[in-house]
N, C-alpha and C positions, 0 to 999 in steps of 0.2 A: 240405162244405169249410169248414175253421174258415177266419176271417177273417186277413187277416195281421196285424190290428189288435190281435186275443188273441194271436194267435202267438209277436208280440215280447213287447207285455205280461207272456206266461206265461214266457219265458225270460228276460226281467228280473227277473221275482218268483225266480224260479229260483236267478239267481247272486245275487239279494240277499238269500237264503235263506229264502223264502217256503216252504210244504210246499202239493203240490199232490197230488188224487185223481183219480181217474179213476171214473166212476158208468156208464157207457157213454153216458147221457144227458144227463147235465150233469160238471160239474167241480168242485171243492170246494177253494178257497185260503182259506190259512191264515198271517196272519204273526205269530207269535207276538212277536218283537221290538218290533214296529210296530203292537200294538191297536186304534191310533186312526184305521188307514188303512181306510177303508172299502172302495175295492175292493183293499185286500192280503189282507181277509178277506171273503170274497162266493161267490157261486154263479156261474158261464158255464153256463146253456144251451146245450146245443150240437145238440138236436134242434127243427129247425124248426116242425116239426110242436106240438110241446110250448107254443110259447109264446104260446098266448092263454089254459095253463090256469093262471092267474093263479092262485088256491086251493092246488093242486099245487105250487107254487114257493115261496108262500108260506110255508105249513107246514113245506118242506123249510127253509127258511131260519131260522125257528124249532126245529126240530131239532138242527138244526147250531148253530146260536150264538143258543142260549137266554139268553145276555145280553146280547146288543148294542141296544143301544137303535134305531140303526136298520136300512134295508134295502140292498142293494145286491143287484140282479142283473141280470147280462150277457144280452140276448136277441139270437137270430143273426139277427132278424128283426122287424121293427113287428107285433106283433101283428093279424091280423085282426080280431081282438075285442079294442077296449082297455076295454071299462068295464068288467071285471071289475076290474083292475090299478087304474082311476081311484076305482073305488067305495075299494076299497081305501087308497088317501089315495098310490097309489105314482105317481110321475111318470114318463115315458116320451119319452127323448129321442135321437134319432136321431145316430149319429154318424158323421163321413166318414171314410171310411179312403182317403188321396192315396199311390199309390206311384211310383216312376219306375227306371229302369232306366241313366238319364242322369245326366252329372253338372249340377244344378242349374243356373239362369239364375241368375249371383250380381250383384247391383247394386254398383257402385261406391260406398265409404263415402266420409259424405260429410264436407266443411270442417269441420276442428274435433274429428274424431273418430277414436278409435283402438280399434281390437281387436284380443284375442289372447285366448289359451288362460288359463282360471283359472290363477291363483298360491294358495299356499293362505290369504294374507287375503281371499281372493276366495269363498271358502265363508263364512266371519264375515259377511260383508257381506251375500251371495245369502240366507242365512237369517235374517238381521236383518231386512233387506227383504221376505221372504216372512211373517215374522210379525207384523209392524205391519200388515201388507198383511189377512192373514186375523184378525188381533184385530178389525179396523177393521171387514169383513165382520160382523162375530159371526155370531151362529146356532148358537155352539157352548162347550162350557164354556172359559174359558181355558186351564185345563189342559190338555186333551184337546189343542187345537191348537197350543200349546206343544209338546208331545209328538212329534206329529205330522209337524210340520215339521223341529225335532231330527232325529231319528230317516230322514227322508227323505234329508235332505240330507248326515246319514252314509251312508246307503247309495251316494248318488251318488258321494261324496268316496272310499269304497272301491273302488268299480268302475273309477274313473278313476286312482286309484293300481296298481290291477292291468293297468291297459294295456285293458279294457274298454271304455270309454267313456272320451269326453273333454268337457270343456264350456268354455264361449266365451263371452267378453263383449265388446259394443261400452262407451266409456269416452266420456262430454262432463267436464271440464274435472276429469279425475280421478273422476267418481260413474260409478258402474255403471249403464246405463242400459236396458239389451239385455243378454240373456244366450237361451242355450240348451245343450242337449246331445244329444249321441248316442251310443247304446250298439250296441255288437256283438252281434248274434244271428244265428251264424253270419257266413253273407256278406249277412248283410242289417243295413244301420245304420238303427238306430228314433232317430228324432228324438225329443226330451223337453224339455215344459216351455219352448216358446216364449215369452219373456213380451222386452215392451218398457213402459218406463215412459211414462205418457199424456201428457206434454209434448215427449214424442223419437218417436211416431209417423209413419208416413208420409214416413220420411225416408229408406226400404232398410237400414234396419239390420239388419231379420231376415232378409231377404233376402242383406245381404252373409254374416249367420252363418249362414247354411243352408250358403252358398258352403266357407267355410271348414271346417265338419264335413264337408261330402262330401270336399273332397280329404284329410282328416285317416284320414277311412275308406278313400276309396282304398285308403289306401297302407295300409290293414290288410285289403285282398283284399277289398272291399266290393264288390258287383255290384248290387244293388239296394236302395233307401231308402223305409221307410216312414213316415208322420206322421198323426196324428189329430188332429182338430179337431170340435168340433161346430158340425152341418150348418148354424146359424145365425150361426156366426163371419166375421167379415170375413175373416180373416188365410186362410178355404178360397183366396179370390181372390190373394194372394201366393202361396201353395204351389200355384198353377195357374199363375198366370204364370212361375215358375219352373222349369216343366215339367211337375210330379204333376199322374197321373192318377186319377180315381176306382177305385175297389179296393172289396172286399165290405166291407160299411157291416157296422155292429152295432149296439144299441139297447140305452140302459141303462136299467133299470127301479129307480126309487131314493125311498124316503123317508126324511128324514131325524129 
């Protein structure tokens, strides 16, 4: 049973025109548009059984994208064996897949604070914001992540022009300080890109925009709603208190 965590994932890559294969054991995405994205071009595992053969996976990855400098691959499970993968210099990180069936627990925004639906100076900003934020990180050439984020948040801004997906900001004194989004796959809305800025935390603001995506999905035939987080994230504790339930986890196997 694939996760519904790749599910949404692969139908995002999908409408944002990612090329996907089918291997009967694994999967093969490819985005040509988008180079820099590491899991838009990557491996999914999708036999259990397979992923402790760390060597196997590897090599396949080398095959497949004999230039990428680094690794990315999807495992449908923690390896029972991880030192092959750790000898290997690859990192192995567990990640929660929260679904719910409900419409969210939304918290009241609070004093001083407004949210609505992106305007489109509201992509300028989301992307300006996302790459001072990742320059600041490094670990990566500037270009690359220049690119990267570009090229991301066209694809968001396209999805949510075709009625696909929509995205939300909470606003303190005019800055954008909260945002998120959700996309249609099918009748399932996948939540994307939680982020709140670290001096507007703990205030329910992602909480109120969870709120306001579920009922924007609602009303686009939405029955159920999934979100990822990794398993070491605070924010699992809001998308629980909100209702999500744990859902089949997946495990990403990554050096960069």
């Amino acid at each position: 049973m694939i996760s519904p965590g790749w599910k949404t994932d692969l139908d995002i890559l999908e409408m944002s025109g990612s090329l996907i294969e089918d291997f009967g054991d694994h999967l093969i995405v490819k985005t040509p548009h988008n180079p820099n994205y590491h899991w838009g071009n990557c491996i999914l595992v999708t036999n259990p059984g397979s992923a402790s053969d760390a060597q196997k996976w590897i090599q396949r990855n080398s095959e497949v994208f004999p230039d990428q400098a680094w690794l990315a691959i999807g495992l449908p499970q923690m390896p029972s064996d991880a030192d092959e993968w750790i000898r290997s210099g690859v990192e192995l990180e567990q990640l929660d897949v929260l679904s719910t069936n409900s419409l969210p627990k939304q918290q009241p925004l609070p004093a001083g604070y407004t949210a609505r639906l992106f305007q489109e100076h509201d992509w300028e900003t989301l992307t300006a914001k996302e790459l001072a934020e990742a320059l600041s990180e490094g670990g990566y050439e500037p270009a690359a992540i220049e690119s990267f984020v570009l090229e991301t948040n066209t694809a968001r801004k396209q999805l949510a022009a075709s009625g696909s997906a929509a995205w939300f900001g909470a606003f303190f004194e005019g800055e954008l300080v909260a945002n998120l989004g959700v996309v249609m796959c099918g009748d399932t809305g996948r939540y994307q890109s939680v982020e709140t800025t670290s001096d507007h935390r703990r205030k329910g603001l992602a909480s109120h925009l969870l709120g306001l995506a579920a009922s924007w999905s609602q009303d686009k035939g939405c029955r159920n709603r999934v979100i990822v987080t990794q398993e070491t994230n605070d924010a699992g504790r809001v998308y629980r208190r909100a209702g999500f339930t744990p859902d089949v986890s997946v495990v990403n196997a990554y050096r960069k």
